[in-house]
VEXVOPA-149588 format. One line per 10 residues: number of its first residue (from 1); their letters; for each residue x, y, z of C-alpha. Coordinates in pm, 1 decimal, always signed. Each point is the difference from the previous one (the first is absolute). Layout:
NUM	a	X Y Z ~ ...
***
This chain:
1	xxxxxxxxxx	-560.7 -1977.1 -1024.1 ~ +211.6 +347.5 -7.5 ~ -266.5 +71.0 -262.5 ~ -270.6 -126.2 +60.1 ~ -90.0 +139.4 +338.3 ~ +13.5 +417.5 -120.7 ~ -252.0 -161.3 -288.5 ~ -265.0 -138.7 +229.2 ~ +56.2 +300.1 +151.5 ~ -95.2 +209.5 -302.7
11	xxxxxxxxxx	-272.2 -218.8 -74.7 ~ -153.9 +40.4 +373.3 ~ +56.6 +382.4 -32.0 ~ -142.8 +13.1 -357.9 ~ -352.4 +123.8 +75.2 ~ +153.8 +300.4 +191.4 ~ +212.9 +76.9 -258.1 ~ -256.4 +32.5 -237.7 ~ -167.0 +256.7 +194.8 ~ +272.7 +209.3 +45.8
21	xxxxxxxxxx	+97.0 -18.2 -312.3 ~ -317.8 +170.7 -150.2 ~ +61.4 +258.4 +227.0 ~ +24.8 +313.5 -256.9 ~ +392.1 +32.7 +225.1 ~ +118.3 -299.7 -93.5 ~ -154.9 +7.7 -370.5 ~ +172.4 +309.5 -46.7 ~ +340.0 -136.1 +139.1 ~ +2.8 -324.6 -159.8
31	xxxxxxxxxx	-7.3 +237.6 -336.0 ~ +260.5 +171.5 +109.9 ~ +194.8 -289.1 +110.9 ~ -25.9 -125.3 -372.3 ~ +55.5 +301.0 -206.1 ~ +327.0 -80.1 -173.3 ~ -108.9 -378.4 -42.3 ~ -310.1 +122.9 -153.9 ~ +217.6 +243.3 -192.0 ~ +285.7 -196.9 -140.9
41	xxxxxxxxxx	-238.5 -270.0 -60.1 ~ -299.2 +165.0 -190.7 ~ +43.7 -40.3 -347.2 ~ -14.0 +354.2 -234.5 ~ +143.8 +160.3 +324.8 ~ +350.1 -242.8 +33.4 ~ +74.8 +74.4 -337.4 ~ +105.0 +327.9 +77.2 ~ +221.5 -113.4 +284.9 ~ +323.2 +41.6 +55.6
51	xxxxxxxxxx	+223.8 -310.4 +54.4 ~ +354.0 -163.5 +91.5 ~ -82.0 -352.9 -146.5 ~ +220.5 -162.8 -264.2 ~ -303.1 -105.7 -168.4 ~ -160.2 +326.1 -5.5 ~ -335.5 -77.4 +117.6 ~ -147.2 +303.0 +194.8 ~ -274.9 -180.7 +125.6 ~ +216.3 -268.3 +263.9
61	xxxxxxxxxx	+162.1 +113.1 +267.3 ~ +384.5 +38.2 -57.7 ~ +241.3 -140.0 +275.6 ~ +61.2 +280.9 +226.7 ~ -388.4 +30.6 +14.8 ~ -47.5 -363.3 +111.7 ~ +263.1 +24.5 +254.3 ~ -205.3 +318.0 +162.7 ~ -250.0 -220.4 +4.0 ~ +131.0 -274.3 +175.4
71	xxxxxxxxxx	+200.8 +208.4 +249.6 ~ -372.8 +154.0 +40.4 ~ -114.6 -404.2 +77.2 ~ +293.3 -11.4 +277.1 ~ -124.6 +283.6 +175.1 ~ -334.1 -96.2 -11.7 ~ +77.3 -337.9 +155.8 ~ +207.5 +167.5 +279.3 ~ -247.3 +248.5 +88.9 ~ -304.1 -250.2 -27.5
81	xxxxxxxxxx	+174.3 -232.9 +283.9 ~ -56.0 +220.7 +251.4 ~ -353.6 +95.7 -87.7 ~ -294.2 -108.7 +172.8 ~ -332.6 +47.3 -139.4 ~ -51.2 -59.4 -407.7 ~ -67.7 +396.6 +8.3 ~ +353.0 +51.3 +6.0 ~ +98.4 -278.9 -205.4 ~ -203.4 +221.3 -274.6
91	xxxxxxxxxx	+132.8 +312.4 +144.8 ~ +338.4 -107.2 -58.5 ~ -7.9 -154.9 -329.8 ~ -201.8 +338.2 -132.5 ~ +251.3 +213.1 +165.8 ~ +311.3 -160.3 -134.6 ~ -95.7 +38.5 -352.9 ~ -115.1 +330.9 -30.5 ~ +384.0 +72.8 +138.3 ~ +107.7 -232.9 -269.8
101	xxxxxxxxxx	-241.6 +130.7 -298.4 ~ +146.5 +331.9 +118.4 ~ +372.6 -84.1 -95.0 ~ -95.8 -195.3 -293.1 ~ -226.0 +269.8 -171.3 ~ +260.8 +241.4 +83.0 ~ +270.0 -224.7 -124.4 ~ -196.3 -44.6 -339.5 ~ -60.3 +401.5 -19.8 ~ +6.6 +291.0 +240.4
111	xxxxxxxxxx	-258.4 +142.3 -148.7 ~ -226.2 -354.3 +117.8 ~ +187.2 -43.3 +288.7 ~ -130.5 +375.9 +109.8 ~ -379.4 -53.3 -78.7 ~ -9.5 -359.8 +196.9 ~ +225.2 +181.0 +323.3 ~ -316.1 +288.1 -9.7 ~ -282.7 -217.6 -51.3 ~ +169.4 -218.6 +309.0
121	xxxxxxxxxx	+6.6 +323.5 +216.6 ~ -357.1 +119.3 -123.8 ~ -151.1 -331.3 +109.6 ~ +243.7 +29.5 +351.7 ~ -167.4 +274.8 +77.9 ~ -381.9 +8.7 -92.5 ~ -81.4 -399.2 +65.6 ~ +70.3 -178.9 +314.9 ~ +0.2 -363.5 +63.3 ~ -353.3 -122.5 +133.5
131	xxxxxxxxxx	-46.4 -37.4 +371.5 ~ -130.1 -256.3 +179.2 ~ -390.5 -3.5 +37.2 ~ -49.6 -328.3 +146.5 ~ -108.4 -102.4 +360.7 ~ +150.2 +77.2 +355.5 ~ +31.8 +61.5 +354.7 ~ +183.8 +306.5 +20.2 ~ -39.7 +344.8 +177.3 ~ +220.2 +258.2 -182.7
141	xxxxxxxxxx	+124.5 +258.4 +227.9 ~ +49.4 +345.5 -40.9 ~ +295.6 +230.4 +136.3 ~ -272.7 +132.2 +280.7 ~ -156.1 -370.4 +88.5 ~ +291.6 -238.6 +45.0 ~ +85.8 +49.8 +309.2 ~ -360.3 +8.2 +122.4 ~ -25.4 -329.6 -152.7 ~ +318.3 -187.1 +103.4
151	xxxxxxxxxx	-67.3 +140.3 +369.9 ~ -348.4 -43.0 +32.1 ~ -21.5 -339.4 +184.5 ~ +307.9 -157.1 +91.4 ~ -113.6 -355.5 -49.9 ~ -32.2 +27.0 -353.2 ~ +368.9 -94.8 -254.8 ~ -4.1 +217.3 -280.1 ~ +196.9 -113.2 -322.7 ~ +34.8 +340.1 -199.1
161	xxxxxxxxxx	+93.8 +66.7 -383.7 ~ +201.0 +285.0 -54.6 ~ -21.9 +62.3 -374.5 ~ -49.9 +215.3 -268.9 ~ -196.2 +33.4 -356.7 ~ +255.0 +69.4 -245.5 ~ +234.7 -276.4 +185.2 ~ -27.2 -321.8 -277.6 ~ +94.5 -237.8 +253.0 ~ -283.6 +135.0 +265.8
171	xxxxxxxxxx	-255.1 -21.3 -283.3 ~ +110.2 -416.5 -100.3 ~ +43.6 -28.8 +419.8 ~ -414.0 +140.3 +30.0 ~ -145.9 -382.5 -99.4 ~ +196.1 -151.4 +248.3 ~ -53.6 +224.1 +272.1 ~ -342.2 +16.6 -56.4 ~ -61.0 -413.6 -16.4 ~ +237.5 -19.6 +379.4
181	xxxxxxxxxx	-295.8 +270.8 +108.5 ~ -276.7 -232.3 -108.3 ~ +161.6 -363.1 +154.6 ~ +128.2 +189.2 +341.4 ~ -220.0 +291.1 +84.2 ~ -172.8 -23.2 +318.0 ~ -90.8 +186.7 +303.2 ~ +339.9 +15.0 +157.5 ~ +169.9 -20.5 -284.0 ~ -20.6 +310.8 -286.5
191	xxxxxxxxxx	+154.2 +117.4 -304.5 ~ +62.6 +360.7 -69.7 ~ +185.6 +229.9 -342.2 ~ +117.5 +320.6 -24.0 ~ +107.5 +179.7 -268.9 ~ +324.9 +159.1 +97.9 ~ +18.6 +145.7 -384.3 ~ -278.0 +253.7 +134.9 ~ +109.0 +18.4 +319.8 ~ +305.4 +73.5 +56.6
201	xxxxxxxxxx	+34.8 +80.5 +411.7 ~ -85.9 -373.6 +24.1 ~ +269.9 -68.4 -207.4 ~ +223.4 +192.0 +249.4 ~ -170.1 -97.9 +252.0 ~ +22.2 -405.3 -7.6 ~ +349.3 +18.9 -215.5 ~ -124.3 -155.0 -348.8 ~ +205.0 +154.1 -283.1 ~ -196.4 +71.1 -327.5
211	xxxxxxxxxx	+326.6 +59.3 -194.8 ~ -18.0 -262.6 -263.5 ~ +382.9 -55.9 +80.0 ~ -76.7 -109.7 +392.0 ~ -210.9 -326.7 -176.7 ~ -197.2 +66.7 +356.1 ~ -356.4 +34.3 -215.2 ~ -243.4 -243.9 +106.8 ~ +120.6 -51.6 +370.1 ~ -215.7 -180.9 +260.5
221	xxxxxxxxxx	-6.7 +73.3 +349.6 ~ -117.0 -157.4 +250.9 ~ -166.9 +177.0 +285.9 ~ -88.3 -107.1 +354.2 ~ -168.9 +216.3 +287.3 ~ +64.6 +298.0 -216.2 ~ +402.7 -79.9 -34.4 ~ +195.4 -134.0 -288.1 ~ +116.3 -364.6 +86.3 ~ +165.4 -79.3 -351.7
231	xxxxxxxxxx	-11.7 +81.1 -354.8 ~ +127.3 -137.8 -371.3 ~ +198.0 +65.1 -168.1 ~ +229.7 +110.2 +279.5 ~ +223.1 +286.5 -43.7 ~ +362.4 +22.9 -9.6 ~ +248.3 +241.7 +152.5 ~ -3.4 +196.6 -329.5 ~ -401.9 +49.4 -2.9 ~ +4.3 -263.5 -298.2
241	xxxxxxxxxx	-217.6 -277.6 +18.2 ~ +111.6 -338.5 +97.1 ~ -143.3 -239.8 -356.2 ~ -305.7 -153.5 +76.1 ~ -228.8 -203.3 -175.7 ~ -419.4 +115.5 +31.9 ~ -144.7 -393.5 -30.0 ~ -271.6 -87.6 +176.4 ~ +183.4 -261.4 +172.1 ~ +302.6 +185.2 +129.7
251	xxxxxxxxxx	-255.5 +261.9 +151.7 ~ -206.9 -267.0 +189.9 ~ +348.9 -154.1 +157.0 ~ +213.3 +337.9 +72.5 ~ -322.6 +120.3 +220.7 ~ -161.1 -324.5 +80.5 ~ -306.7 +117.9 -127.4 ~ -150.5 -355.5 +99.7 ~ +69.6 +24.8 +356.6 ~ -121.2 +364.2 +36.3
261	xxxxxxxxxx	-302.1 -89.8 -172.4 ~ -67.5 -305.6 +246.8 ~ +23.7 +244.9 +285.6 ~ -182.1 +254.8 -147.9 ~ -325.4 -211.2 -12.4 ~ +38.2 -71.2 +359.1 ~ -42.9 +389.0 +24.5 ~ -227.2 -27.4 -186.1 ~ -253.4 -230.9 +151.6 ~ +80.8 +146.4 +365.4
271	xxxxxxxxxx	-143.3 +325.7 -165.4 ~ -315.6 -211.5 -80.6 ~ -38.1 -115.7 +303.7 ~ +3.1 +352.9 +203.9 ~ -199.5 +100.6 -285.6 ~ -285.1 -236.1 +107.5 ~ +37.9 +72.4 +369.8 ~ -18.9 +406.8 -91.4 ~ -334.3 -97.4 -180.2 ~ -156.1 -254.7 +270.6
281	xxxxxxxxxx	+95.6 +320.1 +236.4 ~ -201.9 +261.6 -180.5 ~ -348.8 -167.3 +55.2 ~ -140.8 -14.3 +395.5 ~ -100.9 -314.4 +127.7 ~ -327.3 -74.6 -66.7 ~ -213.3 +41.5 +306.5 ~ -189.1 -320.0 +150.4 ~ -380.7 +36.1 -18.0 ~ -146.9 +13.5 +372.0
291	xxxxxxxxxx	-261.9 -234.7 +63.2 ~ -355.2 +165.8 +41.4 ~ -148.0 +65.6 +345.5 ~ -333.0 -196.9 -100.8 ~ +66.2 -232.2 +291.8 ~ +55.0 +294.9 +293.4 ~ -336.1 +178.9 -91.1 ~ -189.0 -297.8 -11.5 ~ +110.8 -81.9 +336.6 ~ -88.2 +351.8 +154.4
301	xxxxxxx	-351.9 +22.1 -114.5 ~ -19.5 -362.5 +185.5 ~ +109.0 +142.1 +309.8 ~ -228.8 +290.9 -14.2 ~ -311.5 -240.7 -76.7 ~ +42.6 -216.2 +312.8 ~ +30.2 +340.1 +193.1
***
């Protein structure tokens, strides 16, 4: 059963990991994430190989290579229990070996080792991760329009993402955010980002760290009547954040997303209702037609005859 559950899982998840697999990203990582398989396995390439084998065969990994690799497994394992969306499943498993191709290229020669580190940094720093494109219910605040927003009416419950671009776990937390802003959104109920990685008085200014070291990168706050009533993950003493897990579940319990949403529609349909009073109010009655006078003339030219 231990095994069978994460592969239904897979196999539910499979169509969307086709599609971001074809992603030129995540072709060019999976590459990368294979390069010393691809090179200690391709033959006329192996051949010229270094190797610590008894049996001298340069094109098998020796033993200190396989147990690089399955340390690599262990830490993949770890890191995937605590992730929540198949994005960083991928993320994970692509980041992971790169940092292991790195110490086994450089391990088989300095000179490999060298090339692989650069062409890691090169494709660091000219090809980002795709963002998410898909559907949503979200406002995204700038430094000068937040507090507008969150003040505005004090009836509405803002739920605000504090996040920013080159932060991996805001980009795997975007799906999830973006699916709680299509099920919940409503009149009295709203959902709000800001990107505290461009600006940074908002940062200061509602206390979310975008050191990578504070962990505090995506944080959700909850707003009401323009004040914060609670946020995740919750901060310490030492400004580090207290671990929490992004599901979609733990979200919808910590601010009982179901109950605000319940209330919200009551707001909701009272603003209907004034709504069609304001509009019945803008149109005058419409006047009642007088009856004609046929009757009164009729009777004075009688009179004036039997005069």
């Amino acid at each position: 059963m231990a095994l069978l559950t994460p592969l239904l899982a897979f196999l539910y998840h499979l169509p969307q990991v086709y599609k971001w697999l074809l992603k030129p990203y995540y072709v060019a990582s999976l590459f990368m994430s294979i390069g010393f398989l691809m090179i200690r396995k391709t033959p006329g390439i192996c051949e010229h190989l270094s190797t610590q084998r008894e049996d001298g065969n340069p094109c098998d990994f020796d033993w200190r290579e396989v147990e690089i690799l399955m340390f690599l497994s262990a830490i993949v394992m770890m890191k995937n229990r605590r992730a929540i969306t198949v994005e960083q499943h991928v993320g994970n498993i692509i980041l992971f070996s790169k940092v292991a191709n790195v110490i086994l290229f450089f391990r088989l020669d300095i000179r490999m080792g060298l090339l692989y580190l650069t062409l890691c940094i090169v494709f660091l720093m000219t090809c980002k991760p795709p963002l998410y494109m898909g559907p949503e219910y979200i406002k995204y605040f700038s430094d000068k329009t937040i507090d507008d927003e969150l003040e505005r009416d004090n009836r509405v419950t803002w739920i605000v993402e504090f996040f920013a671009n080159w932060s991996p776990e805001c980009q795997s937390f975007a799906a999830v955010y973006a699916d709680l802003s299509l099920k919940y959104n409503c009149a009295g109920l709203k959902f709000g980002k800001v990107d505290i990685g461009r600006y940074g008085d908002v940062s200061k200014k509602y206390k979310v760290s975008t050191s990578p070291l504070s962990k505090q990168l995506p944080s959700l706050v909850l707003f009401q009547g323009g004040k914060e009533v609670m946020r995740r993950p919750q901060v310490d003493k030492k400004c580090r954040a207290v671990s929490w897990s992004f599901t979609e579940e733990n979200i919808i319990r910590e601010f009982n997303l179901n109950e605000l949403y319940q209330k919200s529609k009551k707001l909701n349909k009272s603003k209907g209702d004034r709504g069609d009073k304001i509009n019945e109010s803008q149109f005058p009655p419409v006047p009642e037609e007088e009856e004609p006078e046929v009757d009164a003339q009729e009777d004075e030219t009688e009179t004036k005859k039997d005069k």
